[in-house]
Each structure stands twice: as C-alpha cells, then as structure tokens.
NUKOL-834519 format. One line per field, with one value per residue: x, y, z of N, C-alpha, C, O in turn; residue in three letters. Coordinates in steps of 0.05 Angstrom, whole numbers, plus 5000, padded with zeros to 4 digits. Example, Ala and Ser with C-alpha at 12.3 -4.5 7.8 and 13.67 -1.06 7.14 Angstrom:
% NUKOL-834519
n_c1 <- 5264,5257
n_c2 <- 4886,4955
n_c3 <- 5156,5142
ca_c1 <- 5246,5273
ca_c2 <- 4910,4979
ca_c3 <- 5156,5143
c_c1 <- 5264,5258
c_c2 <- 4934,5001
c_c3 <- 5156,5157
o_c1 <- 5285,5268
o_c2 <- 4934,5023
o_c3 <- 5169,5161
code <- ala,ser
This chain:
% NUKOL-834519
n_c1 <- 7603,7600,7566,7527,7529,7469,7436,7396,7355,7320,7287,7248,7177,7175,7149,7167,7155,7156,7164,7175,7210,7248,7257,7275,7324,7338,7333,7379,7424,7430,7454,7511,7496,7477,7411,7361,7307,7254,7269,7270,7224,7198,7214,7178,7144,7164,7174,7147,7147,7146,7191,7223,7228,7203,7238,7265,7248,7293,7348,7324,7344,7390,7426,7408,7429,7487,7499,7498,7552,7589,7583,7592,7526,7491,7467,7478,7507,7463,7428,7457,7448,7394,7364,7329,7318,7274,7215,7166,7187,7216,7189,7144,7181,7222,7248,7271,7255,7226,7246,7297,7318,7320,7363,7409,7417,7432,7476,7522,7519,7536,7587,7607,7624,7659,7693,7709,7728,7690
n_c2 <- 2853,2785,2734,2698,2628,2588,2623,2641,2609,2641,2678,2645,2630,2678,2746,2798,2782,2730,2674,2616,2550,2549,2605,2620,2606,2636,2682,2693,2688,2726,2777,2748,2720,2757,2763,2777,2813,2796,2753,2726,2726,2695,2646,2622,2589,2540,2519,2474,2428,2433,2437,2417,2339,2340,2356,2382,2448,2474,2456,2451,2508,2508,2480,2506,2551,2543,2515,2557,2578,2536,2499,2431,2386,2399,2347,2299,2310,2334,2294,2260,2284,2290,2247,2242,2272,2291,2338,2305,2251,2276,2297,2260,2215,2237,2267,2315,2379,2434,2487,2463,2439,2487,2510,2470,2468,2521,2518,2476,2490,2549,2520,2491,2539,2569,2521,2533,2579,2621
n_c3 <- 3880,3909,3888,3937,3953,3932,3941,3902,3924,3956,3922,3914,3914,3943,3961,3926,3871,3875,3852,3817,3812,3765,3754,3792,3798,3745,3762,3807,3788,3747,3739,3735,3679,3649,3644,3619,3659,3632,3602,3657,3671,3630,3638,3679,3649,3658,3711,3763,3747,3690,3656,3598,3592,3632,3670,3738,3751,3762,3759,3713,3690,3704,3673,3629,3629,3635,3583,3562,3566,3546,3584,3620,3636,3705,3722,3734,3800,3813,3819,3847,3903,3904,3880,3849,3788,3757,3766,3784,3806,3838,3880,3888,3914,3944,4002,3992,3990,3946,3958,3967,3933,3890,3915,3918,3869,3853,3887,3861,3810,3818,3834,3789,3759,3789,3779,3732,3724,3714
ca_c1 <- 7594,7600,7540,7531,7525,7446,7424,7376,7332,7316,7272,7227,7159,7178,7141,7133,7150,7133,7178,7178,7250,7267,7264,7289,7355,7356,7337,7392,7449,7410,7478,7535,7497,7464,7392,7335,7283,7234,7276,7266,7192,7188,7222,7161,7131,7192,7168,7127,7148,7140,7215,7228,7227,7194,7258,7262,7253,7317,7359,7340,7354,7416,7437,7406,7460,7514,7500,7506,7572,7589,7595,7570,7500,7501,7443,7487,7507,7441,7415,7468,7440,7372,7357,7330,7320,7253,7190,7145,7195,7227,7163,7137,7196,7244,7254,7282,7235,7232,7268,7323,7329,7335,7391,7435,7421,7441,7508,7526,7521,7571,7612,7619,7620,7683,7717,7711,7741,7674
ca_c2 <- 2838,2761,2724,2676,2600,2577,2652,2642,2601,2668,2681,2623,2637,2709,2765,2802,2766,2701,2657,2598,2540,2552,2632,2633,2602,2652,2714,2688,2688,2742,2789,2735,2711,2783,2756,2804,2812,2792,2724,2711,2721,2680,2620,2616,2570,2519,2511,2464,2400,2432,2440,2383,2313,2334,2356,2395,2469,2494,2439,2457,2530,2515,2474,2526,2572,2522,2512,2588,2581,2514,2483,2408,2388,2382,2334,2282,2323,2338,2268,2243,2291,2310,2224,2238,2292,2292,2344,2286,2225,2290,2302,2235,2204,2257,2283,2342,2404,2458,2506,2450,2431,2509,2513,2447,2475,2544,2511,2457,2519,2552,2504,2490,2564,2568,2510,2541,2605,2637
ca_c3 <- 3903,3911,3894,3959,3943,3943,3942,3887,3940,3972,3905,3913,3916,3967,3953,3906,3856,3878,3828,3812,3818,3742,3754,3817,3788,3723,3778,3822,3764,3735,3735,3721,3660,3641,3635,3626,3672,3610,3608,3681,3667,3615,3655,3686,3643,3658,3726,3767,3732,3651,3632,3582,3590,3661,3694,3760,3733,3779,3741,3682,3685,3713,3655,3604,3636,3636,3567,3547,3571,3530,3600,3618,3657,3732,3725,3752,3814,3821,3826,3872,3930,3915,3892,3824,3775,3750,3786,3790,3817,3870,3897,3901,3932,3960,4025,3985,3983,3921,3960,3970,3905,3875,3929,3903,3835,3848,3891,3842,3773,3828,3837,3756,3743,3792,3772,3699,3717,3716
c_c1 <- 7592,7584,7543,7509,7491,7434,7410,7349,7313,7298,7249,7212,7154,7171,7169,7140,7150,7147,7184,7208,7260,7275,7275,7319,7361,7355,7366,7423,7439,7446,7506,7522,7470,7436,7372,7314,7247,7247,7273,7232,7186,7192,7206,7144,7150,7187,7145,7123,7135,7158,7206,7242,7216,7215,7255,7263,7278,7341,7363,7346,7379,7433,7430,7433,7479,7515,7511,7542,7596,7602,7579,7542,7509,7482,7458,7500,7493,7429,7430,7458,7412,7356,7340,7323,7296,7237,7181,7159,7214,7209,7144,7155,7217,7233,7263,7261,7243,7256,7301,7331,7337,7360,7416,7433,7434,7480,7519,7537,7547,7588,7622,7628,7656,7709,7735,7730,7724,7680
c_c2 <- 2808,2756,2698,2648,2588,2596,2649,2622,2620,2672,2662,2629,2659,2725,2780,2796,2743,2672,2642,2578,2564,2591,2637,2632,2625,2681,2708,2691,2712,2762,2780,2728,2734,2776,2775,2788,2793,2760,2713,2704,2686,2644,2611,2591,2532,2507,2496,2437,2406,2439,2410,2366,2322,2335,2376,2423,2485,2479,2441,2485,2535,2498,2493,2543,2559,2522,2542,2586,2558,2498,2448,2423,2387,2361,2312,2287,2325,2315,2251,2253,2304,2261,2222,2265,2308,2307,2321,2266,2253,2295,2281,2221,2210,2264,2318,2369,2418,2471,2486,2439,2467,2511,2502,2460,2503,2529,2498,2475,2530,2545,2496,2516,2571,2550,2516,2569,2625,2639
c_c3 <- 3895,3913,3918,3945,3952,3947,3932,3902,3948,3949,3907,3923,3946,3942,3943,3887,3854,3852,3831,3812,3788,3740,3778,3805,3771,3744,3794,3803,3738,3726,3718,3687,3632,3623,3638,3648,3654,3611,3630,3689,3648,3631,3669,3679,3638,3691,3736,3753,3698,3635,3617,3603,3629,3680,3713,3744,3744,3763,3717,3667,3689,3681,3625,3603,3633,3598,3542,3550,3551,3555,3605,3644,3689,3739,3745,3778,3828,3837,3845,3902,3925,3905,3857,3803,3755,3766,3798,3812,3849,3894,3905,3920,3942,3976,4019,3982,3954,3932,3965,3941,3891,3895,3926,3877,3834,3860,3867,3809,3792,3821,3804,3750,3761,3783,3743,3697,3711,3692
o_c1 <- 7581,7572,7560,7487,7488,7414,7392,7327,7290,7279,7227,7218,7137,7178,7190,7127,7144,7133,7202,7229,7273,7294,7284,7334,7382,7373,7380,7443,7444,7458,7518,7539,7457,7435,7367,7309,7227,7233,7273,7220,7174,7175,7212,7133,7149,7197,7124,7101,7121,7156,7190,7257,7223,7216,7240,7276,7282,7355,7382,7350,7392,7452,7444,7450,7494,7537,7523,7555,7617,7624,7558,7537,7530,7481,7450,7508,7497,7422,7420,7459,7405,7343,7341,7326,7298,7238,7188,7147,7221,7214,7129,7146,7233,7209,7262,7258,7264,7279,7323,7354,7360,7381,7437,7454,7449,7501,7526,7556,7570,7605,7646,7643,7675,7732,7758,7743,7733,7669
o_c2 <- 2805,2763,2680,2647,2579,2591,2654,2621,2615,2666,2670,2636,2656,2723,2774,2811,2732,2656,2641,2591,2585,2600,2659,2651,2638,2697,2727,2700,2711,2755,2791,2730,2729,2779,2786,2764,2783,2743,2689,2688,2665,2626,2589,2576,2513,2485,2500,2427,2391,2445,2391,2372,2308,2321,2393,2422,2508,2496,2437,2487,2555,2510,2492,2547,2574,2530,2545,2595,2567,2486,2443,2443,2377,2356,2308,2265,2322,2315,2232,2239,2325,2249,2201,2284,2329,2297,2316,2263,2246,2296,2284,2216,2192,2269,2338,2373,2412,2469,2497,2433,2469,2513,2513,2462,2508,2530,2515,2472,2524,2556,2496,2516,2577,2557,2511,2579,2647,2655
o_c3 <- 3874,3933,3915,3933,3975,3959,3948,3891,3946,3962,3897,3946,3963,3918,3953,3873,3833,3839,3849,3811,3788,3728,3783,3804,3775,3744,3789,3814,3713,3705,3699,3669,3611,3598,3659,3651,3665,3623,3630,3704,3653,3633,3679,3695,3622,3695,3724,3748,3685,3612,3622,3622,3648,3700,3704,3723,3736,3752,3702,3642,3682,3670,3604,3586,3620,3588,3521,3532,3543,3553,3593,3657,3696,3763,3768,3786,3852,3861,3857,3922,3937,3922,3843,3818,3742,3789,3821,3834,3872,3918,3926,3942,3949,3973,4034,3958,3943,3923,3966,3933,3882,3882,3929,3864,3815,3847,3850,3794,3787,3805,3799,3730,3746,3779,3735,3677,3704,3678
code <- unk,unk,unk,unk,unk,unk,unk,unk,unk,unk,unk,unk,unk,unk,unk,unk,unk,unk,unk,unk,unk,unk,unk,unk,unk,unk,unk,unk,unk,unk,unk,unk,unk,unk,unk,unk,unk,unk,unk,unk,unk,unk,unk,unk,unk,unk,unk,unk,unk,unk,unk,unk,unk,unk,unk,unk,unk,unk,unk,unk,unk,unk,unk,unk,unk,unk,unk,unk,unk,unk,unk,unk,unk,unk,unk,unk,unk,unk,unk,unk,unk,unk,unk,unk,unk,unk,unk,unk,unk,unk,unk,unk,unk,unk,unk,unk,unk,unk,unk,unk,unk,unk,unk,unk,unk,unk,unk,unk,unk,unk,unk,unk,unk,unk,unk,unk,unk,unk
C-alpha cells in the first residue's frame, strides 16, 4: 500500500498515542524506513523544540531518515514554505501550525525519497 503524502500528520498528538512532530514523522515512515516502535518512542524526546540546535522536531526526524539513506537535508525546502526552521522562531513568527509543519516535512522526505528511487 502507498504511503499518502503528509500522512504522518494524522499521528500528531491523536489518540492514543498522542505523539509528538519528531514521532509523528518516524511513526509515519515507520514501514519504508523499518523503525521500531521503541525508536518511535524514543523520538519523543526530540520534540517540542529539543532536537539539536533547536530545530523543528518533524525536520529533524525527517533528516535523521534522509540521512539513513545517505540522502541530503530538506531543511532548505523546509524553510522556504514553513519561513524558518527553528521550534522557537516557527512558533513565534509563523502562521505555520505543528500539524503543518509535520505535513511539509512528511511531503518534502516524499518528495526526496521519490526522486531517489525510494
């Protein structure tokens, strides 16, 4: 079955497990990039503005994955439609919500993950 583009929004803080951007992304790619359930936990503590250097936690699970793959970031992707790439500076001065940011982050990993050939 075809994972649909921005699917891993649908995880964000919905019962019952209630998860966080940076786990919504690894539950959402949970199959293509055969991550345990115990890793989607753990991603927990990546959310809520405490990945490194303070980046969005949907951003930077998407580039953890990208990186398993030896693909680039989409950080710059990111920052052209969500305005910047940081928790703190998205939430102070975006229009963008959480659930719209795991949704560019889940499209965006897509869209690298197709142009790669998956």
């Amino acid at each position: 079955m075809e994972k649909e583009k921005g699917s891993s929004a649908l995880f964000f803080h919905r019962p019952p497990e209630s998860l966080n951007c940076a786990q919504s992304i690894m539950k959402g790619f949970q199959e293509e990039f055969q991550v345990s359930d115990a890793e989607v936990e753990e991603f927990r503590a990546w959310g809520g503005g405490r990945a490194e250097g303070g980046l969005c936690g949907a951003l930077f699970a998407a580039d953890t994955l990208l990186k398993r793959r030896g693909l680039g970031s989409i950080a710059s992707g990111f920052e052209k439609k969500v305005g910047y790439t940081t928790c703190k500076e998205i939430k102070g001065n975006s229009a963008c919500s959480c659930p719209d940011c795991v949704r560019i982050a889940d499209e965006l990993l897509s869209e690298v993950l197709e142009g790669a050939g998956k």
